[in-house]
C-alpha positions as CSV (number, residue, x, y, z in Angstrom):
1,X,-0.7,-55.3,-31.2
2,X,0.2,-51.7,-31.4
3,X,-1.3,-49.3,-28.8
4,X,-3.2,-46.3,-30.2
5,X,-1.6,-43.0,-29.0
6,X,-3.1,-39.9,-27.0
7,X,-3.8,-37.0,-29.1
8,X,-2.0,-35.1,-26.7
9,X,1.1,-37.4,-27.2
10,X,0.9,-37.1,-30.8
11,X,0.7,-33.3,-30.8
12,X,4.0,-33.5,-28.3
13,X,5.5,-35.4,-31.3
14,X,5.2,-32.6,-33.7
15,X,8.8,-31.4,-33.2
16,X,8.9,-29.5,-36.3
17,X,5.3,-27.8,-36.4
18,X,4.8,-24.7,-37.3
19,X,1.9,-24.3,-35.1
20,X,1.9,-21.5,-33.6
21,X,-1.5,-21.7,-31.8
22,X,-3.4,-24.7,-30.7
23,X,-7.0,-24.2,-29.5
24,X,-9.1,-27.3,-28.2
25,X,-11.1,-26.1,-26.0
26,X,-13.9,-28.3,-24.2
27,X,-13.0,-31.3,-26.5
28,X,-12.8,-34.0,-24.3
29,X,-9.4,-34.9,-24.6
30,X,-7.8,-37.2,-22.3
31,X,-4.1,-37.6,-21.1
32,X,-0.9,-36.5,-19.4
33,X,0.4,-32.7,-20.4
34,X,4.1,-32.9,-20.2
35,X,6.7,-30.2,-21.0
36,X,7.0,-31.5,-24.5
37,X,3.8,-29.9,-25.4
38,X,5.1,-26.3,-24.1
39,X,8.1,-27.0,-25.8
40,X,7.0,-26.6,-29.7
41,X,8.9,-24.5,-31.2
42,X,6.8,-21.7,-32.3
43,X,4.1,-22.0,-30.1
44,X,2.7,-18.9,-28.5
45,X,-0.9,-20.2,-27.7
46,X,-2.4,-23.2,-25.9
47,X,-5.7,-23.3,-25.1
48,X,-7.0,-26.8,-23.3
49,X,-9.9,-25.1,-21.0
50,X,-12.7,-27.6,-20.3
51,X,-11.0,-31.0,-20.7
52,X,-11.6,-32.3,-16.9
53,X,-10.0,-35.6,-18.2
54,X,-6.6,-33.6,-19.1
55,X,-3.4,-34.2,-15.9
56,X,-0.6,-31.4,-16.2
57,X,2.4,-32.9,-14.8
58,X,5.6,-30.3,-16.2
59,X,8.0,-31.0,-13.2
60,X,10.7,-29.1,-15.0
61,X,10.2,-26.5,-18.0
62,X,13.2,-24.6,-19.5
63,X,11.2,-21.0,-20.2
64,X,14.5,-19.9,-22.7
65,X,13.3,-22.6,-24.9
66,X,9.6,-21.6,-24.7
67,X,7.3,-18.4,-26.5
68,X,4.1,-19.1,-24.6
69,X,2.3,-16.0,-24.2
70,X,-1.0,-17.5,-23.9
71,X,-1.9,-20.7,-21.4
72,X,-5.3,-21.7,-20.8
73,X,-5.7,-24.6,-18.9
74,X,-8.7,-23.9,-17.0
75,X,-11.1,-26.9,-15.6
76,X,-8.2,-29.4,-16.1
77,X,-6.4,-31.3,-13.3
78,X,-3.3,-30.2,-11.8
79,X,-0.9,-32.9,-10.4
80,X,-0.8,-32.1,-6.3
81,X,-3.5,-29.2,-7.1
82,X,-1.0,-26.9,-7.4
83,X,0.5,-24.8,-9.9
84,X,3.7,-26.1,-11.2
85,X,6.7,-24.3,-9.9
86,X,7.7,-25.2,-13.3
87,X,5.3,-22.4,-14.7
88,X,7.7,-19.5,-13.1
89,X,10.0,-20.2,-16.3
90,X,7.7,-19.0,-18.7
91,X,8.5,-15.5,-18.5
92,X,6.6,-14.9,-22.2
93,X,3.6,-15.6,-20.5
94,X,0.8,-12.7,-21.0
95,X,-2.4,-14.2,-20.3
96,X,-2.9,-17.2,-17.7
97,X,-6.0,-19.0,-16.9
98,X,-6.2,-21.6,-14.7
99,X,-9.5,-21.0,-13.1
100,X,-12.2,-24.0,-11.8
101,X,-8.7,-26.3,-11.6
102,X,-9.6,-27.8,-7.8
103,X,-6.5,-25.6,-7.0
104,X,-5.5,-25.0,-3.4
105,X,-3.3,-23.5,-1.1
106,X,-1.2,-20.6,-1.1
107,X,-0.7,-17.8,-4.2
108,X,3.0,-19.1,-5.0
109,X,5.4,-16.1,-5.2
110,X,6.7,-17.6,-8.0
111,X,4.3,-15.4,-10.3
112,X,6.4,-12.8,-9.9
113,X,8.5,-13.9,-12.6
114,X,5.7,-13.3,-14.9
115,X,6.6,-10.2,-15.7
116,X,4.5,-9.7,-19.0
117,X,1.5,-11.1,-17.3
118,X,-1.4,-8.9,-18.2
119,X,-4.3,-11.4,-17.9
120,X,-4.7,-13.6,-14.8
121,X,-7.5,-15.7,-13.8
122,X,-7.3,-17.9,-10.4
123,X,-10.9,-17.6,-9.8
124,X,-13.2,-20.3,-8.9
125,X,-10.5,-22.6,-7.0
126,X,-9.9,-23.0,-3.5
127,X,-6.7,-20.7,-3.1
128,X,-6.3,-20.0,1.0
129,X,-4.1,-17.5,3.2
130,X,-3.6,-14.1,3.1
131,X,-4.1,-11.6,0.2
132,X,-0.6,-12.6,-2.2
133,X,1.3,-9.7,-2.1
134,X,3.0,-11.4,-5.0
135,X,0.5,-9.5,-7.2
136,X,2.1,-6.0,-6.5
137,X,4.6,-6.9,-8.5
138,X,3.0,-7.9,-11.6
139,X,2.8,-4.2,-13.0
140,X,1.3,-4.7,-16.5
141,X,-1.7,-6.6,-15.2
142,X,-5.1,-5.2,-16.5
143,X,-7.4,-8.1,-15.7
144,X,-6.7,-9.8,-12.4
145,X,-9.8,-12.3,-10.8
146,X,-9.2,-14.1,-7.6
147,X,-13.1,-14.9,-8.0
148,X,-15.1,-18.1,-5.6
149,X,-11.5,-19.0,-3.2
150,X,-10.9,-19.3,0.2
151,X,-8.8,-16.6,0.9
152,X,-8.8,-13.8,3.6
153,X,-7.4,-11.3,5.8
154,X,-7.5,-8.0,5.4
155,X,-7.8,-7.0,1.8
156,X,-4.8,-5.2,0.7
157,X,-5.9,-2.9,-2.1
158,X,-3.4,-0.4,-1.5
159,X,-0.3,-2.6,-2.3
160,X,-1.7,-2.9,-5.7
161,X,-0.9,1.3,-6.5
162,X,1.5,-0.2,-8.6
163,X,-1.1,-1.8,-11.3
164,X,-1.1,1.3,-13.4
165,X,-3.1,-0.7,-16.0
166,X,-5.3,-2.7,-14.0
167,X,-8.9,-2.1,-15.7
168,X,-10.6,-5.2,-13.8
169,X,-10.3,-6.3,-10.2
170,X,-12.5,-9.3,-9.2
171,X,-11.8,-10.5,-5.5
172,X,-15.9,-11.2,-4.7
173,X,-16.9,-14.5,-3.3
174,X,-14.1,-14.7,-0.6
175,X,-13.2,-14.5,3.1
176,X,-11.8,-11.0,3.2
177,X,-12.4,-8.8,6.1
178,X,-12.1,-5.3,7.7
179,X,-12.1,-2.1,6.3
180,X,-11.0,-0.7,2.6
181,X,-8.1,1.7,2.5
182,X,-9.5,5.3,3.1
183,X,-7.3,6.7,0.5
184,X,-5.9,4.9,-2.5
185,X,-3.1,5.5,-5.2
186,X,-3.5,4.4,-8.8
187,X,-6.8,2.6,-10.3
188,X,-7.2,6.0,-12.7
189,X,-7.7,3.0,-15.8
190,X,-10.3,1.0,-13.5
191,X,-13.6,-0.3,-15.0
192,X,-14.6,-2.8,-12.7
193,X,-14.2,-3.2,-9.3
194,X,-15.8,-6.6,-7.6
195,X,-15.7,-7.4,-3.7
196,X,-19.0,-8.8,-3.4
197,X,-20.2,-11.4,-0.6
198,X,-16.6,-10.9,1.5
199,X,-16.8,-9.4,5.2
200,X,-15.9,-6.0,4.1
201,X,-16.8,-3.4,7.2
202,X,-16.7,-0.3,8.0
203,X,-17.7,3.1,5.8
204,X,-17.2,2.6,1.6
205,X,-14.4,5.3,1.3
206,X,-15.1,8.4,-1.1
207,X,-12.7,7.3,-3.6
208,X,-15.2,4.2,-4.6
209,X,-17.0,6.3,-6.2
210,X,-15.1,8.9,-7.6
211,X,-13.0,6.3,-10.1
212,X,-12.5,8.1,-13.4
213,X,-13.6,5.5,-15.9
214,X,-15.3,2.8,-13.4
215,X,-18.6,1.4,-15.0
216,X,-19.2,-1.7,-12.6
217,X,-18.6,-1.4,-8.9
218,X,-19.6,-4.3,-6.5
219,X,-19.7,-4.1,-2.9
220,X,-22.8,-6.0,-2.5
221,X,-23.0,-8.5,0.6
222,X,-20.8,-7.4,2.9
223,X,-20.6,-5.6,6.2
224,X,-20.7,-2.1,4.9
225,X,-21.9,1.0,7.8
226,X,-22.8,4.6,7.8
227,X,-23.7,7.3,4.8
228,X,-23.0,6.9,1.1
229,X,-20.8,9.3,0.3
230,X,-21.4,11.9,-3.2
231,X,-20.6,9.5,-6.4
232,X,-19.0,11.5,-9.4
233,X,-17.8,8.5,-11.1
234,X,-20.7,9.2,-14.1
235,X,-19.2,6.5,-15.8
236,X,-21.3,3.7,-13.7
237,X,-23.3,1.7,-15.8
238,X,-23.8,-0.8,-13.0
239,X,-24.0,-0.3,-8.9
240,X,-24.6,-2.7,-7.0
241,X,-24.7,-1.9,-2.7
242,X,-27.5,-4.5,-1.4
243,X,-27.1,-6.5,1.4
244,X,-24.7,-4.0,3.6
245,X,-26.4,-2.1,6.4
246,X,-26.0,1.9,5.3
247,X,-27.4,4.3,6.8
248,X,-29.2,7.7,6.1
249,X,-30.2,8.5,3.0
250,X,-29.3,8.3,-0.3
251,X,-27.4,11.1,-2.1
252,X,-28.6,13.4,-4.8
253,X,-25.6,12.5,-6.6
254,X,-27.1,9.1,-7.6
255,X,-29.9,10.4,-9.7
256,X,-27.3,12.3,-12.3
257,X,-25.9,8.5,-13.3
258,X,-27.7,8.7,-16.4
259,X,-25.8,5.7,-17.7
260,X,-26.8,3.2,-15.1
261,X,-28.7,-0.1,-16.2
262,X,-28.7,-1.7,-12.8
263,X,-28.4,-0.2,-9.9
264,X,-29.2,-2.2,-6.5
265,X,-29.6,-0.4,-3.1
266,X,-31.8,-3.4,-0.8
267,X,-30.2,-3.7,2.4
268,X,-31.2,-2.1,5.7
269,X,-31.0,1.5,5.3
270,X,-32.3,3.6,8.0
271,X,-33.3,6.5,6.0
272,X,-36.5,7.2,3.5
273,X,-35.7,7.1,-0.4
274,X,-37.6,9.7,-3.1
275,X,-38.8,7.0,-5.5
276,X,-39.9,10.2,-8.8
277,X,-36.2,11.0,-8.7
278,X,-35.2,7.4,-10.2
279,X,-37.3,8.3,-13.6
280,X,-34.3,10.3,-14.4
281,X,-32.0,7.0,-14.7
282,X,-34.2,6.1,-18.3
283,X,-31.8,3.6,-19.1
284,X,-32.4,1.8,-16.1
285,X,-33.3,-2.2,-16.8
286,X,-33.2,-3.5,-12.8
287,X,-33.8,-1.4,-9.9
288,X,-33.8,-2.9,-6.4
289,X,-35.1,-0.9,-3.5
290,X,-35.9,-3.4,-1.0
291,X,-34.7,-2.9,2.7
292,X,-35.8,1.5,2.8
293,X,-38.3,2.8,6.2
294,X,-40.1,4.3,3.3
295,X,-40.2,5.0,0.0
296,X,-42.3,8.5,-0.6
297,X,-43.3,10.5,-3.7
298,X,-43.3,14.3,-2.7
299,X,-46.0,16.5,-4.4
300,X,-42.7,18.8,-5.4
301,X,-41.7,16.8,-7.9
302,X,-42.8,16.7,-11.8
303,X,-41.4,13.6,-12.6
304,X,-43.1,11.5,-15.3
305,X,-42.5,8.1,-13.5
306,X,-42.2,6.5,-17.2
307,X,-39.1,4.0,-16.9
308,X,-39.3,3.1,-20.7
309,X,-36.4,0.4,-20.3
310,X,-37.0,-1.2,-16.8
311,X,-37.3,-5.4,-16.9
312,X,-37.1,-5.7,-13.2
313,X,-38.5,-3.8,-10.0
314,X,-37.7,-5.1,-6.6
315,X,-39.3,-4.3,-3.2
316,X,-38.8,-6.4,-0.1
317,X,-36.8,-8.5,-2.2
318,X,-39.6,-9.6,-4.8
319,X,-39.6,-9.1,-8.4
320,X,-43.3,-7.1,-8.7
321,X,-42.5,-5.8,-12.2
322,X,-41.0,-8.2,-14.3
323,X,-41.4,-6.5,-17.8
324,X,-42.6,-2.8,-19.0
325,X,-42.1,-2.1,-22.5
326,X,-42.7,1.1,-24.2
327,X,-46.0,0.0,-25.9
328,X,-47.4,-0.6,-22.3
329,X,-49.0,1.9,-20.0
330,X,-46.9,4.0,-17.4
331,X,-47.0,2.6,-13.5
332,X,-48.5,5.3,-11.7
333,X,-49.1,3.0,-8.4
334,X,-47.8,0.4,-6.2
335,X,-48.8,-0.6,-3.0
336,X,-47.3,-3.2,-0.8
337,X,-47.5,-4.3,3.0
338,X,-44.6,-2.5,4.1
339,X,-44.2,0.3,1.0
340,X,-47.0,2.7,-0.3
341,X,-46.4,4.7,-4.0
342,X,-49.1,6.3,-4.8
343,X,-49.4,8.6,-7.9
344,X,-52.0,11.4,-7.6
345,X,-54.2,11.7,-10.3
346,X,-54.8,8.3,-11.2
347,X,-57.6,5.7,-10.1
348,X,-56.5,2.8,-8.0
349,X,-57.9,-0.8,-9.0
350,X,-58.3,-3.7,-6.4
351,X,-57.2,-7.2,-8.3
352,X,-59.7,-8.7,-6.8
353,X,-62.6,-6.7,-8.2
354,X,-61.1,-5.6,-11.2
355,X,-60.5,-7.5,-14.6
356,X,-57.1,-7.3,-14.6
357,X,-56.0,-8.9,-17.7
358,X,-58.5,-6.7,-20.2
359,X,-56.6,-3.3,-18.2
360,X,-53.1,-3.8,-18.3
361,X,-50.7,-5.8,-20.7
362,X,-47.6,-6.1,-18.1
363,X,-45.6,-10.0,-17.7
364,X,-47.0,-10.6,-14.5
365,X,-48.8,-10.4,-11.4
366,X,-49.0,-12.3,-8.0
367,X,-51.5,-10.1,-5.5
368,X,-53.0,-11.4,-2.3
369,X,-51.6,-15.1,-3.0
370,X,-53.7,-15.4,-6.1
371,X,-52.5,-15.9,-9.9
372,X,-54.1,-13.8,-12.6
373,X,-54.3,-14.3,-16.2
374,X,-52.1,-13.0,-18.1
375,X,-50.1,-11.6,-15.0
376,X,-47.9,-12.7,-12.8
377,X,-45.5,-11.9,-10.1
378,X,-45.3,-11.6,-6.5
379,X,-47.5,-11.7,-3.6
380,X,-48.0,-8.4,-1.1
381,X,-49.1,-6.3,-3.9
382,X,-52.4,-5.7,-3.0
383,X,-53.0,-2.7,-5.4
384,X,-52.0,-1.2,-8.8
385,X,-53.0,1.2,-11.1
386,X,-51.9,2.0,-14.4
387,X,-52.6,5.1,-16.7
């Protein structure tokens, strides 16, 4: 009785394939992958993310006999959980994924015979040590995400000047500690720039914000201290700083980032924040405030207070707005138990005396532990009032 073979043995048996790309993605396939596979003769694309059921065992791989440029084997078993030495061979290699792989130890210096590599994704494994200064080496690189490992040490940014390209840096979610370079060389072609929930200390350095092209920048849960420095990176469509413990208050220089959609300052600031001057931002969709002594609204200011875009307002880390479309009326006050925004010229309504539902048309509201119809959100508002 003849034995029915593995689909991944039976591609390994096309010899003479013209294939040049082989995408199977999430499939469910089962089996060894052996060098045979990265041996087809014109193949230049694998793609096996998503089949948990999948063992890569290449012990040996001759890379002259290989044009792999693209390997994705993401969420599949690794014999050892380590990356095949065998891998260093495939010097055609421009994009590798091997994130979610149960992946551990060290960051072999092997990579750095990857020379073409400008996609590289080790995120979500349990890499440990020291930052790899292997990566310096790997000068066309423009995506690099060491995302969710175990790694730490002092975070060593400036051996990276190199990375000319480099348009996305992803090192959130780890162990590293201390403080950022205060000067850096290179990053003129960076867009994002994540280093969330690390142990990062110490003041954010000016040149944070004053990347060229940057349009996400992450340094939220960490260790942060002291004053925010002057942002002229107007690129920023996202900034996100809660959860560090900055001080003073915050600069002007935010308010003129008229392409930000979510911008995120809760932590435990020490100084007061102007609430009108965020009505500037009208593309803002989430704004978080929680964590300020106080949040004023000066009589100097003519702002409008309209924020025809927002989904999301948070004070003391609750969501109190949840939706405010252009079709319902403008905020004009907010009172919590810690935070007072008042806007002059407007009648305040208690929810407890007041029908809400017939007055205003907003997702939700929660106010002195009680549910409303046709509202919802979160309790300590004890007053609104809408125009």
């Amino acid at each position: 009785m003849s034995t029915i073979a593995s689909p991944l043995s039976l591609i390994a048996n096309m010899s003479s394939s013209l294939v040049t790309t082989l995408s199977l993605p999430n499939t469910g396939l089962k089996g060894d992958l052996t060098s045979h596979i990265l041996y087809l003769p014109n193949l230049h694309e694998l793609n096996l993310r998503g089949n948990e059921n999948i063992q890569v065992y290449v012990p040996k791989l001759n890379g002259s006999t290989s044009l792999l440029s693209v390997l994705d084997l993401s969420a599949c078993q690794f014999t050892g959980s380590q990356i095949p030495s065998s891998f260093s061979n495939l010097t055609h290699l421009i994009s590798l994924y091997l994130s979610s792989s149960e992946l551990n130890g060290s960051i072999p210096s092997f990579l750095s015979n990857l020379q073409h590599l400008t996609y590289l994704d080790l995120s979500y494994n349990k890499f440990s040590g020291q930052f790899p200064k292997v990566l310096s080496q790997l000068t066309k690189l423009q995506a690099l995400s060491l995302r969710d490992n175990n790694l730490g040490g002092k975070l060593l940014l400036s051996s990276l000047a190199n990375l000319t390209r480099i348009s996305r840096l992803d090192c959130s979610h780890n162990k590293f500690e201390g403080t950022l370079p205060n000067k850096i060389v290179g990053f003129s072609s960076l867009s994002e720039l994540l280093l969330s929930d690390n142990l990062l200390n110490g003041t954010i350095p000016a040149w944070c914000f004053s990347l060229p092209v940057l349009t996400t920048l992450d340094l939220s849960n960490n260790q942060f201290t002291g004053h925010m420095s002057a942002i002229s990176s107007h690129s920023l469509q996202n900034l996100y700083l809660c959860g560090n413990k900055l001080q003073g208050n915050v600069p002007d220089s935010v308010y003129n980032l008229v392409n930000l959609t979510y911008l995120c300052l809760s932590g435990n600031w020490s100084g007061s924040l102007h609430f009108p001057l965020f009505s500037k931002l009208q593309n803002l969709e989430v704004l978080s405030l929680s964590g300020f002594n106080s949040l004023s609204l000066g009589s100097e200011t003519n702002a409008s207070f309209q924020f025809t875009n927002l989904l999301q307002l948070h004070l003391l880390q609750k969501v109190i707005i949840q939706k405010l479309l252009n079709s319902r009326p403008t905020l004009t006050s907010i009172h919590d138990s810690k935070h007072s925004l008042a806007f002059p010229g407007h009648t305040h309504f208690s929810p407890e005396k007041d029908n809400i539902s017939s007055q205003i048309s907003i997702t939700c509201l929660h106010a002195k532990n009680k549910w409303y119809t046709d509202s919802v959100s979160t309790p300590q508002i004890t007053h609104l009032a809408f125009s």
